[in-house]
N, CA and C of each residue as an Amber inpcrd file, in Angstrom:
protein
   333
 -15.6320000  -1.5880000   0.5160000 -15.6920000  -3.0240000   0.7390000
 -16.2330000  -3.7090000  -0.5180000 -17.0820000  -3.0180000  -0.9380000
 -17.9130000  -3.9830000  -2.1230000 -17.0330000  -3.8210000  -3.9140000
 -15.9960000  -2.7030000  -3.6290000 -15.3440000  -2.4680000  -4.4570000
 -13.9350000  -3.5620000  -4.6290000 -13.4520000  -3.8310000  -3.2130000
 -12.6720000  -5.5730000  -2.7840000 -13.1520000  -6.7350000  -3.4020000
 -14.0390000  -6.4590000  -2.8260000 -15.1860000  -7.8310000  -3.2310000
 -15.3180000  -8.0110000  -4.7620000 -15.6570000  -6.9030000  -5.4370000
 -15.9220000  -7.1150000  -6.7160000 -14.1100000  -7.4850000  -7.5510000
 -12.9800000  -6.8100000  -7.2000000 -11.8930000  -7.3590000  -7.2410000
 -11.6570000  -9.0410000  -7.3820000 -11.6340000  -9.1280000  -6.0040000
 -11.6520000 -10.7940000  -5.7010000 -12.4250000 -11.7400000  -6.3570000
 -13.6840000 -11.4160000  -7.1860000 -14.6930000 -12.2560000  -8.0090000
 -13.9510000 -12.1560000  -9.1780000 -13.4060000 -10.8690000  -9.6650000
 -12.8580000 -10.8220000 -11.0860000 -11.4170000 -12.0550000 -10.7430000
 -10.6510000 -11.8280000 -10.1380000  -9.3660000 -13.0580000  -9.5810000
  -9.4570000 -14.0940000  -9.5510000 -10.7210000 -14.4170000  -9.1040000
 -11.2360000 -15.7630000  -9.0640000 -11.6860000 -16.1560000 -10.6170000
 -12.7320000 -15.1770000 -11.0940000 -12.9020000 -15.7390000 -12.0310000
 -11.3950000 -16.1090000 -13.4170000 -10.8470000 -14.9970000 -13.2500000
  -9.9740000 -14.8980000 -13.7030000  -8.7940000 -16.0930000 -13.7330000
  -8.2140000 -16.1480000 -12.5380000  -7.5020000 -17.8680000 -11.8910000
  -7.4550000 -17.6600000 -10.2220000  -7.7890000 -18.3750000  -9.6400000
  -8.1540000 -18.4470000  -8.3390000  -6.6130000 -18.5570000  -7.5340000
  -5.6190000 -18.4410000  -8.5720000  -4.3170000 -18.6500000  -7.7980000
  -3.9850000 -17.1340000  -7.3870000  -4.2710000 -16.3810000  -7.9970000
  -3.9340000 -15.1210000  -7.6970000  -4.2700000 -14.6100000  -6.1170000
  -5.5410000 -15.1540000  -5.7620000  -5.9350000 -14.5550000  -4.4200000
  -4.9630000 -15.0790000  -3.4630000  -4.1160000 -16.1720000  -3.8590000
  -3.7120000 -16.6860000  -3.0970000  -2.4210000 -15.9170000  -2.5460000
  -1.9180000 -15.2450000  -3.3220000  -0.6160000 -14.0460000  -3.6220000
  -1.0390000 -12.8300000  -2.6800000   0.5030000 -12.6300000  -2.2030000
   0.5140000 -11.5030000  -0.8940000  -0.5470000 -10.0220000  -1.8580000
  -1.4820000  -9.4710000  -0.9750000  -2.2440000  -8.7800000  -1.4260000
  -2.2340000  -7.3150000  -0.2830000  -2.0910000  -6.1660000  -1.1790000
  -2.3170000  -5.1810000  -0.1320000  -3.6240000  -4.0280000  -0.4380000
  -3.9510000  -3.8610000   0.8010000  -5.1330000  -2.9880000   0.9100000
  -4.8920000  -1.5990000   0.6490000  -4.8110000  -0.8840000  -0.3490000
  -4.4650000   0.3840000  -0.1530000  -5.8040000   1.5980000  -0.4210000
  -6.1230000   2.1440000   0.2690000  -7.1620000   2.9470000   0.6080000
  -6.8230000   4.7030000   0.2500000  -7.4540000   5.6580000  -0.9940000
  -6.7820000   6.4260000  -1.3100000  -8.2030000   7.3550000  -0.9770000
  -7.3350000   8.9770000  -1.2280000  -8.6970000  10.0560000  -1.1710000
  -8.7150000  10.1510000   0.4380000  -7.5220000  10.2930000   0.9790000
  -7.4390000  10.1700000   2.8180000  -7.8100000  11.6290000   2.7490000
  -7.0480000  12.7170000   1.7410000  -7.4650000  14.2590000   1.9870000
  -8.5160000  14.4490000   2.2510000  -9.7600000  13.9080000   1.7230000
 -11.0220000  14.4150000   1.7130000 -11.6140000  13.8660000   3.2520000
 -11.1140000  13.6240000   4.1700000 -11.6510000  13.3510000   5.4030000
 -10.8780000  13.9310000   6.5130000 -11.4680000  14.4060000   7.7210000
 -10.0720000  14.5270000   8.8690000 -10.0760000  13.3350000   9.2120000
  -8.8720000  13.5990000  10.1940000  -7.9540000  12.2490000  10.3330000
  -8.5880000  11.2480000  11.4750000  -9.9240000  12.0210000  12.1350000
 -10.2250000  10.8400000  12.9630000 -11.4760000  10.4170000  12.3040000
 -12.3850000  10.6410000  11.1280000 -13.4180000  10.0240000  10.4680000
 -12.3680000   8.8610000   9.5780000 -11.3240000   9.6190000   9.1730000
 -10.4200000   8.4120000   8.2940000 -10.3200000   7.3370000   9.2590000
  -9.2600000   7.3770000  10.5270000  -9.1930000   6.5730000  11.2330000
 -10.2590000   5.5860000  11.3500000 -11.4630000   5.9630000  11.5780000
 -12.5450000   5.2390000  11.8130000 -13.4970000   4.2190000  10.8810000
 -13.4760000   4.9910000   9.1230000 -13.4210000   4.2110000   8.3260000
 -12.6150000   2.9840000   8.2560000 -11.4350000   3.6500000   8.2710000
 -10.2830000   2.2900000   7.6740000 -10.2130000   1.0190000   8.8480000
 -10.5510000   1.5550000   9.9880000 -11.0860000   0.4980000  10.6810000
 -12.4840000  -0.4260000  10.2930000 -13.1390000   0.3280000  10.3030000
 -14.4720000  -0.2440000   9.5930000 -14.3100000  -1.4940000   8.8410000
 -13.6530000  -0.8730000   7.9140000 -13.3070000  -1.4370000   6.1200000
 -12.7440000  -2.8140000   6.7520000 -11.5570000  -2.3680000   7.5050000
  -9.9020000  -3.3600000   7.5950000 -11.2270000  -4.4550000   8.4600000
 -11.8530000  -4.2590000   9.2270000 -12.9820000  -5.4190000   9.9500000
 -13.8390000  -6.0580000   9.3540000 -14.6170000  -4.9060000   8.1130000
 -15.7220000  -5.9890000   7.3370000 -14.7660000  -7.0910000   6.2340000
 -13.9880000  -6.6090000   6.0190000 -13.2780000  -7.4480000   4.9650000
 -11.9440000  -8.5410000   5.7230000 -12.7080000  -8.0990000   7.3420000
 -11.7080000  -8.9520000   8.0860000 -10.0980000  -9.2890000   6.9560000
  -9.5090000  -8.2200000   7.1460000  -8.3290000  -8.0160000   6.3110000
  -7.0000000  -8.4450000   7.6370000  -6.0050000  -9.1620000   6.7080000
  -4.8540000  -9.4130000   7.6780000  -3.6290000  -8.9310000   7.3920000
  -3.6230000  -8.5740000   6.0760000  -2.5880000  -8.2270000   5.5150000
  -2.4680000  -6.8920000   5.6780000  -1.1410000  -6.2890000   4.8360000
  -0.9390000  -4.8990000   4.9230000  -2.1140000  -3.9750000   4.5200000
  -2.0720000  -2.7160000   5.2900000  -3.2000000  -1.7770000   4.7110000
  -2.8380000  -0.1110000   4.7930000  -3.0670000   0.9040000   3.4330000
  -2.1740000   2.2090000   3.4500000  -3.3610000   2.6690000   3.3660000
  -3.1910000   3.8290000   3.8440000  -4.5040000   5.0570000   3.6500000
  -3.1910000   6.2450000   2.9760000  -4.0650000   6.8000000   1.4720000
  -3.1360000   6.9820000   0.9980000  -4.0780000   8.3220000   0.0810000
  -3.3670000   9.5900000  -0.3230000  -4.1510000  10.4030000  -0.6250000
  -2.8530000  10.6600000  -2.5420000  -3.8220000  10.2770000  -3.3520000
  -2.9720000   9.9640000  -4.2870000  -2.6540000  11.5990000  -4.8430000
  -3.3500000  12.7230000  -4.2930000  -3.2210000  14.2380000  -5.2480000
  -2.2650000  14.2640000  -4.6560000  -2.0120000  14.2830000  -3.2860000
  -1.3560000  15.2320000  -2.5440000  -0.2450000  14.5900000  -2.0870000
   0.0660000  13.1410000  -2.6640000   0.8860000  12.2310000  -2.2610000
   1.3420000  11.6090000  -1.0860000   0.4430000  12.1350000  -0.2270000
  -0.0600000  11.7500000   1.4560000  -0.0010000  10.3600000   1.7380000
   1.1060000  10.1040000   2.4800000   1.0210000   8.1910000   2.5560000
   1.8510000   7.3240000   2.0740000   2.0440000   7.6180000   0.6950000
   2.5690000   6.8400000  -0.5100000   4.0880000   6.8040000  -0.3090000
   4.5380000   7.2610000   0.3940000   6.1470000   7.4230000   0.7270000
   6.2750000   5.7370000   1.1840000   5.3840000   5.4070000   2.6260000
   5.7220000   4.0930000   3.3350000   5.0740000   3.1060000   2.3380000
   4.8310000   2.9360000   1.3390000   3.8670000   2.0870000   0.2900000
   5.3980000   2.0320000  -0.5700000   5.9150000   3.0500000  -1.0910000
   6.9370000   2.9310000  -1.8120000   7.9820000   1.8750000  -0.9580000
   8.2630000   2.6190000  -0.0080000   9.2190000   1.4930000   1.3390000
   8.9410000   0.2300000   1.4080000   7.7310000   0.0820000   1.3770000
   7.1590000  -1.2320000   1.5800000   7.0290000  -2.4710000   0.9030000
   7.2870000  -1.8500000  -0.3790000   6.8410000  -2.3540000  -1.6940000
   9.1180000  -2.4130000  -2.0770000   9.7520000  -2.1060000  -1.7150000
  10.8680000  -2.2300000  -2.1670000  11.3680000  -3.3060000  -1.2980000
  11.0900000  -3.2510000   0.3230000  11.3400000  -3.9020000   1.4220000
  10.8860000  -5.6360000   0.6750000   9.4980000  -5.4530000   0.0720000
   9.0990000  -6.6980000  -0.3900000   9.3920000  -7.4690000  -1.4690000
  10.1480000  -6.6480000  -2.4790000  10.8880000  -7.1230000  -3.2270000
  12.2290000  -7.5600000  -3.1960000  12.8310000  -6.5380000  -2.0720000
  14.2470000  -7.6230000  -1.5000000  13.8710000  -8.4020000  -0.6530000
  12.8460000  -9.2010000  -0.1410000  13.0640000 -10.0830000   0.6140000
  12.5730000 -10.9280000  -0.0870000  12.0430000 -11.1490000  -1.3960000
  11.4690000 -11.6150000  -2.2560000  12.9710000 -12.5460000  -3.0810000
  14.0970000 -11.8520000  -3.5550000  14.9350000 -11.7600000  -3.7520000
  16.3850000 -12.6020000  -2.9780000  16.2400000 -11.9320000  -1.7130000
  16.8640000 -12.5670000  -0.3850000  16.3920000 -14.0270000  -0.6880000
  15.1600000 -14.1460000  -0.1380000  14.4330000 -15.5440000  -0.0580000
  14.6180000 -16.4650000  -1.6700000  14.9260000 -16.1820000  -2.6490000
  15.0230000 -16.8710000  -3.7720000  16.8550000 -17.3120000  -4.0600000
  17.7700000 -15.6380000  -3.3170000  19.0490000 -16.6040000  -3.3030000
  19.2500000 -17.2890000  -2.6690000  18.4240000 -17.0630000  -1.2320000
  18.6550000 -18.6210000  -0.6190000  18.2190000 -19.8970000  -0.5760000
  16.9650000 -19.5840000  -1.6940000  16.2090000 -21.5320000  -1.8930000
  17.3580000 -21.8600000  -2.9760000  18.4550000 -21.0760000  -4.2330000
  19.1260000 -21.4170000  -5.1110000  20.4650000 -21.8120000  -4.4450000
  20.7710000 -21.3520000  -3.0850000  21.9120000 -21.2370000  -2.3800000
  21.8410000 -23.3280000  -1.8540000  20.7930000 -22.9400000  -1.2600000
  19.7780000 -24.4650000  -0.5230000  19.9250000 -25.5200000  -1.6090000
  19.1210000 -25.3500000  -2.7380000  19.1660000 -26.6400000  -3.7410000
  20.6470000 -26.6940000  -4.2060000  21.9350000 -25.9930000  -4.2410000
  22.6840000 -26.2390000  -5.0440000  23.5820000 -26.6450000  -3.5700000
  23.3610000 -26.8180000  -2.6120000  24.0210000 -27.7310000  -1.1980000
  23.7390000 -28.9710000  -1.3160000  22.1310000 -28.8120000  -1.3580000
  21.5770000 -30.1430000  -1.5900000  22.0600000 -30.8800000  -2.6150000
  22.1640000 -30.6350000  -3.8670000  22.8140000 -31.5220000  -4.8620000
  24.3680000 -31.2470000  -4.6980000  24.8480000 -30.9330000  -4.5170000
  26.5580000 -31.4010000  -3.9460000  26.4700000 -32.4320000  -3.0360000
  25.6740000 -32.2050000  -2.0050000  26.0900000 -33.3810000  -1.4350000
  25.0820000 -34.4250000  -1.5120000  23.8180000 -34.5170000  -2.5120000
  23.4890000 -35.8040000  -2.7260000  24.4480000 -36.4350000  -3.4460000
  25.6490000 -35.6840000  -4.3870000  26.1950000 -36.5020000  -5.2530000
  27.8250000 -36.7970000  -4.6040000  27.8130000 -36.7740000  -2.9830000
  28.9330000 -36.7580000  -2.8260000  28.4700000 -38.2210000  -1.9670000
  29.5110000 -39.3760000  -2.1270000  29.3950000 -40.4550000  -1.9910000
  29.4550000 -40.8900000  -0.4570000  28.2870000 -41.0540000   0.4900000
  29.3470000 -40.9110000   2.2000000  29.8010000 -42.7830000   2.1380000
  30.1910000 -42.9050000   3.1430000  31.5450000 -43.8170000   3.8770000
  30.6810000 -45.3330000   3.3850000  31.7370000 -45.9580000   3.0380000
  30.8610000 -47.1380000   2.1930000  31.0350000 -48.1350000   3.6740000
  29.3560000 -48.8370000   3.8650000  28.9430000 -49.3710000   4.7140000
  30.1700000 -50.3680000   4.8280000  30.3140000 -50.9380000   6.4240000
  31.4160000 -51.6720000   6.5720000  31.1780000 -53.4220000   6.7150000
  32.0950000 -54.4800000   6.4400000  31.7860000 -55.6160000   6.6820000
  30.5710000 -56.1810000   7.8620000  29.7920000 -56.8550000   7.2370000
  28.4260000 -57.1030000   8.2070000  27.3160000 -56.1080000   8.5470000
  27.2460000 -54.7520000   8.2220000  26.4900000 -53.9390000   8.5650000
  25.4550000 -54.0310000   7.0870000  24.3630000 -53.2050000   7.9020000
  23.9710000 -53.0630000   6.7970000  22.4350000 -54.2520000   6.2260000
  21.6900000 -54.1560000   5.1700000  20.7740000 -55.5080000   5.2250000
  20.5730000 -55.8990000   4.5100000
């Protein structure tokens, strides 16, 4: 937790826009515990740092974990992607038809 924390002060100090950016918790060295003291940590952790976002328990020797982090991390870049051809898809509708002229107001209408 205090290793987060010290993160987030450097970000801030650093530019405070960054914290603002999708952030993931990834928690490594899972080998060195069984799986229900792990369990119980990463709960711990994921509560004091009242965390909302994604979170991996991840054992970096033994490569334990890191498979769904890889998935996850590709998943987030095509939708990253997805979502950008369609704001370019969006603005280039939008300017077609701001520049398309509609039905010219008729005798008496109008103010």
């Amino acid at each position: 937790v205090e290793q987060v924390r010290a993160i987030e002060n450097e970000l801030r100090k650093y530019d405070p826009a960054m914290l603002e950016k999708p952030r993931w918790l990834v928690l490594n060295k899972a080998d060195l515990l069984d799986e229900e003291e792990t369990a119980e940590r990463v709960a711990n952790i994921v509560k004091r740092l009242e965390w909302d976002g994604p979170h991996f328990v991840v054992s970096a020797i033994s490569r334990e974990g890191t498979r769904p982090i890889m998935l996850k991390v590709q998943q987030f870049f095509d939708d990253l992607k997805h979502a950008a051809a369609e704001a370019a898809e969006d603005a280039q509708w939008a300017q077609r038809n701001a520049a398309t002229p509609g039905p010219a107001p008729k005798v008496g209408e109008g103010g």
